[in-house]
N, C-alpha and C positions, 0 to 999 in steps of 0.2 A: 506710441499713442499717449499724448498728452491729457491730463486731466481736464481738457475743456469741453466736454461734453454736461449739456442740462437738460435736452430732452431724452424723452423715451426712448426716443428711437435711437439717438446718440448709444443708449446701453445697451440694447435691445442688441446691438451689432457687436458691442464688446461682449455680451453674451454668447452672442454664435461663436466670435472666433475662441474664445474660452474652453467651452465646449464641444463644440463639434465641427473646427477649422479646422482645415486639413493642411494649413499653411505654418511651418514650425514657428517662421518670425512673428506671425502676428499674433501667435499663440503666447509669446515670450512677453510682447508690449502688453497684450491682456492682460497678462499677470504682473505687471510693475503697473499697469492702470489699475486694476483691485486694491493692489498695496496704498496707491494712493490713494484710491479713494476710501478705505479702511480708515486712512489719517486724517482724512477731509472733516473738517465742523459740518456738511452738509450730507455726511455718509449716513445717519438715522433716515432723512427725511427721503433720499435717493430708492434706502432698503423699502421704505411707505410706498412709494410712486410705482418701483417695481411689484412687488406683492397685490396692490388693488388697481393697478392697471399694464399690468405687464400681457404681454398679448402669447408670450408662449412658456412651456414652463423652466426653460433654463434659466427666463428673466426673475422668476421667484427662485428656483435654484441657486443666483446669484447674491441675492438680498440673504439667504439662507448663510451660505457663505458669508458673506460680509459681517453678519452681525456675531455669526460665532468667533471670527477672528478676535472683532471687537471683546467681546464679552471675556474672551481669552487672555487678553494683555496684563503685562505684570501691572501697570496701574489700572484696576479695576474702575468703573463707571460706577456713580454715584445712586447709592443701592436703591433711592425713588427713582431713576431712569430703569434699573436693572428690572424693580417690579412692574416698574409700565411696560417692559419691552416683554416679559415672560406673560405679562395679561394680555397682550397684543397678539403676540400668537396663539394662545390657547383662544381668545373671542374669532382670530382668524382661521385657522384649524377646523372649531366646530361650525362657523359657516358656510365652513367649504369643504365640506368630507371628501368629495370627489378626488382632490387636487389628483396629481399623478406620484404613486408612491415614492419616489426620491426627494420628492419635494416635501411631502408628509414627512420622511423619514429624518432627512437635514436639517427642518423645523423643529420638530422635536428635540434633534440633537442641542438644539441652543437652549432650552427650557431645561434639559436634563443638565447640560453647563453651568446655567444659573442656579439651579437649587443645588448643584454639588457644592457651588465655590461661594454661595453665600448661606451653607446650612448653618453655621454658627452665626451668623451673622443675627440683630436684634435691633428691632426698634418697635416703642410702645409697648416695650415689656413682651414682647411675641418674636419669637421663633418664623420668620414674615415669609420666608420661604421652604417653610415646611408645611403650606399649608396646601402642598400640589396634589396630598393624597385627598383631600376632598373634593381637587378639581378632577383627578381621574376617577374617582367616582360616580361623579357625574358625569361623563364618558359612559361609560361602562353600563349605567341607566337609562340610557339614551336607546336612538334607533340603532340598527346596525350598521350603519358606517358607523358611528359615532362609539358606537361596543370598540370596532375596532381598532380606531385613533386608540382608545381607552387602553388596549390590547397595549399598542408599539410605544405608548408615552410611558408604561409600565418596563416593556422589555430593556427602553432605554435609560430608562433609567435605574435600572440594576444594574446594566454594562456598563453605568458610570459612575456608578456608589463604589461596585468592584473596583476600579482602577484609583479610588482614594485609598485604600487599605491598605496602600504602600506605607503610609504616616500610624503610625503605632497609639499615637494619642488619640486618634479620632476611631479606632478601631469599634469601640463601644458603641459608640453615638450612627455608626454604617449598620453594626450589625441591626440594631434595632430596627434602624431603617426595614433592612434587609426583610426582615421578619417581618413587619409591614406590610411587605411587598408580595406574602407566600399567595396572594391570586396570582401571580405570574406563572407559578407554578402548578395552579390548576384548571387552566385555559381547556387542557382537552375536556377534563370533566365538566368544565362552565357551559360550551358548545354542544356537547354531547346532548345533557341533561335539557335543554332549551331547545333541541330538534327541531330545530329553524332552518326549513333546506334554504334559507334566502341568505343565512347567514354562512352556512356552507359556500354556495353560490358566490359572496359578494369575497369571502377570505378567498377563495379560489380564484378568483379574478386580481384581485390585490396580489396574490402571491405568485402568477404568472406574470405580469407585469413586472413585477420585485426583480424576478429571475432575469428580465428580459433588459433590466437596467439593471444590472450587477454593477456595474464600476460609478452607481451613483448609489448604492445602498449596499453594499457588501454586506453590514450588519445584519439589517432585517430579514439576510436569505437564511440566517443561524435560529435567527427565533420562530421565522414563519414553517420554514421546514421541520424543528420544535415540536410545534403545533400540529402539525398535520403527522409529525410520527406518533405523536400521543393521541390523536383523535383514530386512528385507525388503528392503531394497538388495540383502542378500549371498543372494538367494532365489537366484538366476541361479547363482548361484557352488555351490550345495546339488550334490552328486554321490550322498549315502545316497538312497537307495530309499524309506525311512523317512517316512509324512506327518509335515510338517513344520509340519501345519494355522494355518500363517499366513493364507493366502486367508480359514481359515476366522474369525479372528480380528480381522487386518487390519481389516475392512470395519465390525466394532463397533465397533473403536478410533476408528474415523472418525467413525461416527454418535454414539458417548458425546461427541466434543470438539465435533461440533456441535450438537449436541440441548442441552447443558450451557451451550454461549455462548450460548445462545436463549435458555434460561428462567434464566442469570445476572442476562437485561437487568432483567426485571421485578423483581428483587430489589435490582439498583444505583437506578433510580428509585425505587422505593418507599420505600427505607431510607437513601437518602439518600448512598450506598456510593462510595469511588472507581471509575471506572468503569475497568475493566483495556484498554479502546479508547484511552484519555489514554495509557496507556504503550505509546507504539509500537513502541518495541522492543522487547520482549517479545513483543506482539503479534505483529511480523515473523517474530523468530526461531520462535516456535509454528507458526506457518504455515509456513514454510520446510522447518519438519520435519516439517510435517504431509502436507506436498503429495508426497510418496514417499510414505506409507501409505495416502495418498488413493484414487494411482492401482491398488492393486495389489485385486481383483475391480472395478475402475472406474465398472459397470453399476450397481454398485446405490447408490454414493456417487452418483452421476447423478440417478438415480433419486428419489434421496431427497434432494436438491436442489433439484431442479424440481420435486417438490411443496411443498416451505417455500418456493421462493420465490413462486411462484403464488398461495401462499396469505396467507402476509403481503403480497407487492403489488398484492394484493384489500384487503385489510384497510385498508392505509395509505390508498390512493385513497380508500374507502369515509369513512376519517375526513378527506380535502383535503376530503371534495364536503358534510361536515357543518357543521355551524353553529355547534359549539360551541367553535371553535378550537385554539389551542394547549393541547393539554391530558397529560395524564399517561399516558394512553393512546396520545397522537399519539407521546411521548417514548417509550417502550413500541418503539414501531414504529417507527419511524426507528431506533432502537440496534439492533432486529434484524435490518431490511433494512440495515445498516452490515454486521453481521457476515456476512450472505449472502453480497454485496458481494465483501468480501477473501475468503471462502471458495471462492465460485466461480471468483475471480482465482490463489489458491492450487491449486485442480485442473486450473486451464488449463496454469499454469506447471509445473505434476507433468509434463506431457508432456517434458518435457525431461530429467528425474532417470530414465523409467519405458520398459519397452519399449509401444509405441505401435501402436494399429490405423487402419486408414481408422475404422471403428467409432465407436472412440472419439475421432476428429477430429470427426465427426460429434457424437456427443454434445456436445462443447465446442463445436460451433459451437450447439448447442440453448441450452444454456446463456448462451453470449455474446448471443444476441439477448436476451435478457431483461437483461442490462444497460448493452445500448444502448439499448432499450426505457424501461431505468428512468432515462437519460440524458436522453430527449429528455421522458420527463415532467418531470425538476424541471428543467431549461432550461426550458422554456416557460413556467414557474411564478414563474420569477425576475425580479424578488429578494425577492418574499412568499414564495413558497413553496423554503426552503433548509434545510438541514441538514450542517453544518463534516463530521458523523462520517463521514455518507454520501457526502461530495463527497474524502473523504481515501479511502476506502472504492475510490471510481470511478475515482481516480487509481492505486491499488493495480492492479486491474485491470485500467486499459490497459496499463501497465505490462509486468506477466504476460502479456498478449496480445503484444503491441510484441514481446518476447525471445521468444515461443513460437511466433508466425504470420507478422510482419513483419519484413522483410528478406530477404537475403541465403539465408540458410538456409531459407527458404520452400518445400514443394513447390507447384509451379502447380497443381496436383492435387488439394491438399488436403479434403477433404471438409467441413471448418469451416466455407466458405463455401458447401454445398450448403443445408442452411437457413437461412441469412445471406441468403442471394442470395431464397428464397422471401419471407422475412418482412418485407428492411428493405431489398433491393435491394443491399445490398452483396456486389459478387461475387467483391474480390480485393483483396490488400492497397495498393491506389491509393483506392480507395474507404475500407480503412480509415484511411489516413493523412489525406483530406479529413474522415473523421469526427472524431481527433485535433485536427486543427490546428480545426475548428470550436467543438470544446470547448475547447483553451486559451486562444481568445482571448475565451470566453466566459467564462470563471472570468478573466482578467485583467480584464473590461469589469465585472461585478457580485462581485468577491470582493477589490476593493481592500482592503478595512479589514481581512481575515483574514489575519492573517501565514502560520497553517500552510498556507492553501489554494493561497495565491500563490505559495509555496514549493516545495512540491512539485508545483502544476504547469509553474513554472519547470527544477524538473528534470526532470524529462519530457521538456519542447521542446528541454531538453540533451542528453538522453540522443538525441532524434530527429534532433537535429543532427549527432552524429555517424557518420560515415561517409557517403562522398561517395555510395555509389548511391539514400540516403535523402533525400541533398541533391539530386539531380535532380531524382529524384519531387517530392519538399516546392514546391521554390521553382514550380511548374507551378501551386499550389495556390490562388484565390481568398484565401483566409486570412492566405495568406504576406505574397503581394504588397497586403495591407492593409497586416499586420503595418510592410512595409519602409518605408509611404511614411506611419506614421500612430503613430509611437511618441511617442505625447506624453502629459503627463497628462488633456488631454481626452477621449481616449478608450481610456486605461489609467490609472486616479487611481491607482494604486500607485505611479506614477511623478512623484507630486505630493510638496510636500515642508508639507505642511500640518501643523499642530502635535498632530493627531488621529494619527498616523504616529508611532511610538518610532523611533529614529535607528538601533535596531538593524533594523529591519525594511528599512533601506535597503540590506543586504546582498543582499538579493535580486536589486537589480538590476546588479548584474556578472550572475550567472547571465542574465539575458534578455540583455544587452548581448554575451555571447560567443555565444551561440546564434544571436542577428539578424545579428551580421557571419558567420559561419559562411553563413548563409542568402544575405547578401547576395554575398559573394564568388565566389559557385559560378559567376554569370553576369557579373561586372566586369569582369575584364581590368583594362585599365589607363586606365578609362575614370573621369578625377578630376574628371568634372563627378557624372557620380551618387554619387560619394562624398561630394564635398560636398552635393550635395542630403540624402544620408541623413546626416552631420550638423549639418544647419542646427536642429535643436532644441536641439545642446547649444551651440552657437554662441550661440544667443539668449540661453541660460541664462549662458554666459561673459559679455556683452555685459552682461547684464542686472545683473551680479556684480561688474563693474567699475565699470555708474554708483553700484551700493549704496555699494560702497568708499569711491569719489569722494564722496559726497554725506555720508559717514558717518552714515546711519539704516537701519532694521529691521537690526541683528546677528544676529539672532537668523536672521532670513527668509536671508540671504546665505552665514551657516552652513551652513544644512541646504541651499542650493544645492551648495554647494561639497561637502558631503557626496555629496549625489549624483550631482554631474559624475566627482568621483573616481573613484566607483564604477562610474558607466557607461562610463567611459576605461579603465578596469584591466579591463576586460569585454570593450571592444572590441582595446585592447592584446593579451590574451592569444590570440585567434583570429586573430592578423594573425600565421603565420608563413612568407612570403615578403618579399623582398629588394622586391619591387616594393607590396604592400600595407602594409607596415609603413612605408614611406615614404611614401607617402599620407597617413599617419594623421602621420608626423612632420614633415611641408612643414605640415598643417591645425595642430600644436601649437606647433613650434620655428623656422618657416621662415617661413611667408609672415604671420604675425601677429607673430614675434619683436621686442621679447621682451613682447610684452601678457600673456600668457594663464601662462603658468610662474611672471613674478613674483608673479601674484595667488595660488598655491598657497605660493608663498615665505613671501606678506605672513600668508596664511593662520595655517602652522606658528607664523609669531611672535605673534599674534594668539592664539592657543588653545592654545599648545603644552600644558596643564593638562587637557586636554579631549582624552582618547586616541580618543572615540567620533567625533573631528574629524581628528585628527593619525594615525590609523592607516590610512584610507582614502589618505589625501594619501601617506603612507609609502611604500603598498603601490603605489601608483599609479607613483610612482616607481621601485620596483625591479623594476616588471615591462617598465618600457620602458627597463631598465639590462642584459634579460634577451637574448642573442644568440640565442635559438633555433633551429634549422634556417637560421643562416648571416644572419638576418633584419636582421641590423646592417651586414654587409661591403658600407658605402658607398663610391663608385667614389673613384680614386685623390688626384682633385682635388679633392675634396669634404671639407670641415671640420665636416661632422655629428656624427661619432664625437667631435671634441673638444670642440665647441659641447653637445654633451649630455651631457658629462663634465662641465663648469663649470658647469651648472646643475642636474647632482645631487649636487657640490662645496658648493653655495652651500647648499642646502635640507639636505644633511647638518649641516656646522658650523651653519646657524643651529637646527634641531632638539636640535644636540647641547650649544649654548651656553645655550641656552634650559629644556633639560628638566636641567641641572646646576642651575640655581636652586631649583628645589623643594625644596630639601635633602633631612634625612632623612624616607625615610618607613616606612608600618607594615609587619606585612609583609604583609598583606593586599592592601596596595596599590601595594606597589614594580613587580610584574609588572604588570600594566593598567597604570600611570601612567605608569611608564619601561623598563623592561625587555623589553617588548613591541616599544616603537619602538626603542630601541636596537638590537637583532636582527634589523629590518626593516632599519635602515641597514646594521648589517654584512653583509645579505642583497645588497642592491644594490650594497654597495663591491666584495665580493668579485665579483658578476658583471660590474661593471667591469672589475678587475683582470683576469678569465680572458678578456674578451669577444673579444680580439683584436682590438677596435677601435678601439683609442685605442696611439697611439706615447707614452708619458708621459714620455720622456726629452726632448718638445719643450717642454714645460711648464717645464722647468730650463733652456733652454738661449734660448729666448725670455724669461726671465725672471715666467714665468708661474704664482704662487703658488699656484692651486686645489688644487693636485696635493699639494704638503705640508700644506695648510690643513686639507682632507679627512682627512691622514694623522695628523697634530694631535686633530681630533678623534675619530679613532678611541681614539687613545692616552690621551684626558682621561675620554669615556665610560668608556673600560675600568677604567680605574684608580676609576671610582666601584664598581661592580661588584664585590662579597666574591668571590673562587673558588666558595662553599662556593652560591652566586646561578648562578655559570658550569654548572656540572654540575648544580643541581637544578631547572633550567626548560629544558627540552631543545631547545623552538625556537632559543631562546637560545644554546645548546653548538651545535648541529648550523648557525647561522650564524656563531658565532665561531671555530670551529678551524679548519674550510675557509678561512676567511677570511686565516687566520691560517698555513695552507698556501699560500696564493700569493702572501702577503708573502714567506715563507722562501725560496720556490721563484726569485722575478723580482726582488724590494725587499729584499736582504739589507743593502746599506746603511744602508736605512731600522732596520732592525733593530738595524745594529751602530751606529749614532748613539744609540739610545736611552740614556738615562740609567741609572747601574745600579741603582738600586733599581726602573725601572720594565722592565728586559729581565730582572731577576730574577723579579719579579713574572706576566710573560710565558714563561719557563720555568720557573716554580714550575704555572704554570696547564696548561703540556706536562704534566709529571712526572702531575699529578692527575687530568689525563684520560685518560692511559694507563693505568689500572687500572678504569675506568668501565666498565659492563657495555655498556654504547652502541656498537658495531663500528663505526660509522660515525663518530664522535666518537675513540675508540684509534683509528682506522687513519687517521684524518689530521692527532691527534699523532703519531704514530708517523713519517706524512712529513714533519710539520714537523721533528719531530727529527733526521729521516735529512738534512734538508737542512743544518740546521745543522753537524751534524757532519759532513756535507761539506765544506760550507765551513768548516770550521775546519781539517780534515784537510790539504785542498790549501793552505791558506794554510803551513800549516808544513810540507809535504813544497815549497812552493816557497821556500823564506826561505830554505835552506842555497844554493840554486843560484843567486838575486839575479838572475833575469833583466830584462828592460827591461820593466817593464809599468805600469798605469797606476798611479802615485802616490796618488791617492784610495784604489782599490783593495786598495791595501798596509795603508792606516791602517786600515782601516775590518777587515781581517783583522786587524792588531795589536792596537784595541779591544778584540774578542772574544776573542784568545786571554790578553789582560790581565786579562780580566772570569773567562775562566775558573780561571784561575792562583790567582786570589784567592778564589773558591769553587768548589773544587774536587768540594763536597761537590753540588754541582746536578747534574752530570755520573754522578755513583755513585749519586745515587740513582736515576735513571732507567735505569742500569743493573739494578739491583740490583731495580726493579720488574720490568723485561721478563723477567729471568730468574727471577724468582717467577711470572711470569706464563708463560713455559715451560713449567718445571717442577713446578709445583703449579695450575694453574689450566685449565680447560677453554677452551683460546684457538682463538677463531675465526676467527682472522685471522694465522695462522702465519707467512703471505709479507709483511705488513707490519710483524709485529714484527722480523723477520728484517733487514731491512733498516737500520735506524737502529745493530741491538747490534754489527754489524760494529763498523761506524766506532768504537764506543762502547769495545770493546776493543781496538782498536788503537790509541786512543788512550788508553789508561788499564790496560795489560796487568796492572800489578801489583794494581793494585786487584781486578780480574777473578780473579787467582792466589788472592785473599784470600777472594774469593765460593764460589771452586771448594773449596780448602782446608775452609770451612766448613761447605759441605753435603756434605762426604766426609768428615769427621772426628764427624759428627753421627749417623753409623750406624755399625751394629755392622761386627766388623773384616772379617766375609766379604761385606759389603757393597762393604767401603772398594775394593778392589781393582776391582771390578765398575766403580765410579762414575768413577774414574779414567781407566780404560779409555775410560767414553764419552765426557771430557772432552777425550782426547787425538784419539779420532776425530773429534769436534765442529772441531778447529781444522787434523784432516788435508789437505794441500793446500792450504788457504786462503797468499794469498801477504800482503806487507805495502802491500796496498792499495786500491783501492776502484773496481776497474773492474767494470764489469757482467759479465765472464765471474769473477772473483773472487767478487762478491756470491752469484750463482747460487748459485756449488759451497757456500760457506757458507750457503746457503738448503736447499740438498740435502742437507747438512750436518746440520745443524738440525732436520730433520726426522727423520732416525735418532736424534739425540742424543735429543730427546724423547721419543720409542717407547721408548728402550732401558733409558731413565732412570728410565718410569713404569713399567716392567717388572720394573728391581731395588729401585725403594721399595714392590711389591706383595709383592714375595717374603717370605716367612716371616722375622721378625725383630720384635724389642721395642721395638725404637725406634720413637720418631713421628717422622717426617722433621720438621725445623725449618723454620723463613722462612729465605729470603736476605736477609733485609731488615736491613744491620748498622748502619743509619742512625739505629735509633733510641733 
């Protein structure tokens, strides 16, 4: 179809086929007609024609489309067209409340476009597209349609502030926004308090409609269902007298999302659609918000349940027992009993969000048997007869059962199991956890080759593992005590390492491996024959990986072993946290095989270091048994474990870290996966060395025993490959180098003042830049590495006047640093000069750890401080000046000239007036814009 259409009706037909032609070609020309006409000089006036006389609403749906393409392009439109076309809509919008919600919704879409991509944008000295929040005001003032335009021009425009947030510089300028925006977030209370049953009424009618055009509004079904879970949450909380006719409302909204995800399915199959079940988050979250609306008249969501599912798992059976097989019909039905499925799972779980009856225990338990019911048909069926949607579906659902019935929180009473107990003999949650562990090990034994299946029903047997009264029950179970004595790939092939298996899918198995020692431990003790019994498979596996070595053939096969030993160690690693099981696991890896099994993880990293999908499991492996948790390390006095397994995550760091320095440069796509990744896994395990309290490291120098600097070496060679600008914008990365880099300062300050000075500048250039980082966790522990330094520099010179006897090294290694800073003086001011911008201008989170480093900061640098305070008191008008002074003078009241902890305090106490007092007189009325402190640049 050629661009030569000029009338209405010419579009009006490329509408239809666009939309809801059933014909693939002409669906295809549709869309190379939009493209053109998107390009057309005549596409504005086209988008006009449709919108104020289009006769149905795909024809505004179109013009919708078209203009956001428009508005989209790398050369943007000339920003007087951009504001005429965003007033155009907004004047069209509110004279036309009615429209039909996808077209409202798509509308908007282009408005929320336009003020994203021209928020910076200025002409006449104004901000020209910031100015929507007075237009949704006026929305929002209005009648009630117009409330609720006001409502979705809000919603979408948050969903599109959010997706700028990607750009680090405009971070500031969204949040504000953001903050702007907090009526979004108070919609249920706006509606509540306003007890307008016309406005219940008219949102209720919008948001069935919504539902009923999913594949034209996807978004709006996130915010409306939002809405209606916050408006019925706060039903309890209602005090007006006033029907509030939610009940009456509620119970449709339930039945439009499920009636709609029903007959979506046949339209994804038939058309060939993405299926909205592939996105499981979304999916979740809908359900999550659905299962409060669910519950509230509950009887007839029940109701209307248990006839769709009766009636499709008629249907389904009736096509297993036909002849004609996998057919488009069969897909049909499997998508729908999918959705049943997490529906029912999603009402069970409503019991926890909703007030609750015996009743409606009872209903859930009606409910639950029909998807144990539909459980034990495709188990039996299997592995002909299977379905990924419906087996992600069933996992959904025990799930929601698991948190709603099982456990702890359970009444014995519960009425769930009054027709549970009739139908399938299950009478109490011991029966349902034999049902559980039956199926998990069923989906491990026929769902090898499905990553999402093995997956998450690995987290499942995770989530069942936790907490010990689950772990009694469990380990009782037939299932279990398979489980513990039969973890092999013969009869779990996801545990196999065959070339059919992506190396990412190997991740899965740490999750089994934490859940099975979990299992296993509840009944051990300290009995080290059955633990080695329970790892004689990965024994075999190490065994088996050593003669490959030796023999140098299959690489490939010894790879993917060692993949999966790592994984299955760092799985058993993490569930060992006592003093007596984690030693077990460390006599079976460091002790009674030393050193067979460690060097072959060694020879590994040199071997693959290029191959992160190889070297990140082996990493991880390592920093999780570097990890002291719950005291798990504190071996007894005469015991050389703690140093014996310092020297072999000494060895496996530098050669990592010698190794992945050859690749030279790379792109930037690939520097994080290749090397940045493992980099931060090692600084993860150094620094847990350093805190672990299990290693004396001063015998390391004193035995003459090199690991200890070697390790410290290669910290300092990785780093230095490492841009700052790499440090702070991959955050695993930041959040293991600063801490790391805190308990250097804190215990290894010598190590610090030996450095060389371009590389301890480089090391406080990288403090300085992550003290202004929005990351709290990353500012608060530069902020201690600073505080430590400048400790240590402080005592070094308040003792040099007095010369007492102490240790000579000691002295140097203070004289270094106070050398290092004498000659850039300017290292020290700036980091001043940030904290107090960060004071003073910046919404700071972490007040008691800025507070701590600016002491020291000013007492050693007073004048420069004089120079700060000068600045931002001479930068305001003169009835200010006086004001600012003041709270400069009470900021330093009391404080003495030194750095004891009751001194800190009172300047911490300090500090916290000066800022109150500070933001109080640069609020007050005056012309000036307060300036930076920032005089460094």
């Amino acid at each position: 179809m050629a661009l030569h259409f000029q009338s209405l009706a010419e579009l009006e037909v490329l509408c239809t086929h666009l939309y809801i032609g059933t014909d693939l070609t002409e669906r295809i020309e549709a869309e190379k007609a939009l493209l053109e006409l998107i390009d057309s000089p005549e596409c504005l006036s086209k988008c006009q024609l449709l919108l104020e006389q289009g006769t149905t609403s795909y024809a505004q749906l179109l013009a919708a489309t078209c203009l956001s393409k428009l508005i989209s392009r790398v050369s943007p439109l000339p920003i007087e067209q951009r504001i005429d076309i965003r007033n155009y809509i907004l004047n069209y919008v509110a004279s036309q409340p009615k429209l039909a919600p996808f077209v409202i919704q798509a509308l908007i879409q282009v408005i929320a476009k336009i003020t994203k991509l021209g928020w910076f944008e200025i002409q006449k000295d104004q901000f020209v597209f910031r100015e929507i929040i007075a237009d949704v005001k006026k929305f929002l003032q209005g009648t009630v349609e117009h409330c609720i335009i006001g409502v979705i021009i809000l919603s979408e425009l948050t969903q599109e502030m959010n997706l700028g947030l990607s750009n680090p510089g405009n971070y500031h300028e969204f949040c504000r926004f953001l903050a702007r925006l907090k009526t979004n977030y108070q919609l249920g209370e706006l509606v509540m308090v306003k007890e307008y049953p016309e406005v219940i009424r008219l949102i209720a009618n919008f948001t069935i409609t919504s539902l009923q055009h999913w594949e034209f509004a996807p978004n709006s079904v996130h915010y409306l269902l939002t809405l209606w879970q916050r408006m019925v949450a706060s039903v309890p909380f209602v005090k007006s007298t006033e029907p509030h006719l939610l009940d009456t409302y509620a119970p449709e909204i339930t039945k439009a999302f499920i009636t709609s995800r029903l007959e979506s399915v046949a339209i994804v199959v038939r058309d060939n659609l993405d299926d909205p079940l592939d996105d499981t988050a979304t999916v979740f979250q809908q359900l999550e918000q659905l299962c409060t609306v669910s519950r509230c008249e509950y009887e007839k969501t029940c109701t209307l349940l248990v006839q769709l599912f009766d009636q499709n798992a008629q249907n389904y059976q009736k096509l297993l027992h036909s002849a004609s097989g996998i057919t488009v019909d069969m897909a049909i039905q499997e998508g729908r009993l999918a959705w049943l499925v997490y529906l029912v799972g999603t009402v069970v779980g409503g019991r926890l969000t909703y007030t609750s009856t015996d009743e409606h225990d009872a209903m859930d338990g009606e409910l639950s048997c029909r998807v144990f019911q539909l459980i034990s048909l495709m188990d039996t069926g299997l592995p002909q007869c299977s379905n990924e949607k419906i087996e992600l579906a069933i996992l959904w659902f025990l799930d929601q059962f698991r948190k709603t019935y099982v456990g702890d929180q359970l009444q014995r009473t519960s009425k769930v199991y009054a027709r549970m107990s009739e139908v399938l003999g299950i009478t109490d949650d011991n029966h349902v956890l034999e049902t559980f562990m039956t199926k998990i090990v069923t989906n491990l034994k026929y769902w090898g080759r499905c990553e999402p299946v093995i997956s998450r029903t690995l987290q499942f047997l995770n989530d069942l593992s936790v907490g010990y009264i689950l772990l009694k029950k469990l380990v009782k179970i037939d299932a279990v005590k398979f489980m513990l004595k039969n973890h092999t790939s013969e009869h779990f092939p996801f545990l196999g390492i065959s070339d059919s298996y992506s190396l990412s899918d190997f991740r899965c198995r740490t999750t089994f491996y934490t859940a099975l020692t979990r299992l296993l431990m509840v009944d051990l003790g300290e009995d080290e024959d059955e633990f080695e019994n329970f790892m004689l498979p990965l024994t075999v596996s190490f065994e088996t990986v050593l003669q490959i070595f030796n023999n140098n053939f299959k690489q490939e096969d010894v790879k993917r072993l060692l993949i999966g030993l790592a994984r299955d160690l760092r799985g058993i690693a993490f569930a060992l946290n006592t003093k007596t099981s984690y030693t077990m696991l460390f006599d079976w890896m460091l002790y009674k095989r030393y050193p067979t099994y460690i060097p072959i993880l060694q020879r590994a990293l040199e071997q693959w270091y290029g191959e992160p999908a190889c070297t990140t499991p082996i990493l991880k492996l390592m920093a999780e048994l570097m990890q002291n948790r719950s005291q798990r390390l504190n071996f007894d006095v005469s015991s050389p474990n703690g140093i014996l397994l310092f020297r072999e995550a000494s060895k496996m760091i530098c050669t990592y870290g010698n190794q992945i320095l050859s690749l030279g440069s790379l792109s930037k796509d690939q520097i994080y996966p290749m090397k940045l990744k493992g980099i931060s896994i090692c600084y993860s395990a150094l620094k847990s060395a350093l805190c672990g309290n299990y290693v004396s490291f001063g015998v390391f120098k004193l035995y003459g025993d090199n690991h200890f600097d070697n390790v410290l070496q290669a910290f300092v060679k990785m780093l230095l490959s490492v841009s700052h600008s790499d440090l702070l914008q991959y955050r695993k990365l930041s959040q293991s180098y600063y801490p790391l880099l805190e308990c250097l300062t804190q215990d290894h300050m010598s190590f610090v003042t030996n450095l060389e000075p371009p590389v301890l500048l480089y090391v406080l250039t990288s403090i300085s830049e992550g003290l202004s980082t929005l990351d709290t966790v990353v500012s608060s522990s530069c902020c201690t590495s600073l505080d430590n330094i400048v400790t240590y520099l402080f005592k070094h010179i308040a003792k040099e006047g007095r010369k007492p006897l102490r240790c000579r090294e000691a002295a140097q290694a203070g004289q270094r640093l106070l050398h290092f800073m004498q000659q850039n003086p300017e290292v020290l001011q700036q980091m001043m000069s940030v904290l107090m911008n960060t004071i003073v201008f910046e919404d700071c989170r972490n007040q008691w750890s800025v507070s701590r480093p600016l002491l020291g900061l000013i007492l050693l640098n007073e004048k420069y401080f004089s120079e700060l305070r000068a600045s931002l008191i001479n930068s305001q008008p003169l009835p200010k000046q006086e004001v600012l002074a003041q709270c400069f003078r009470n900021l330093m009241e009391g404080v003495e000239q030194n750095l004891s902890v009751k001194n800190r305090d009172r300047f911490t106490q300090n500090l916290s007036v000066f800022r109150r007092d500070v933001a109080e007189a640069l609020r007050s009325d005056g012309s000036t814009e307060p300036c930076s402190l920032d005089m460094m640049s």
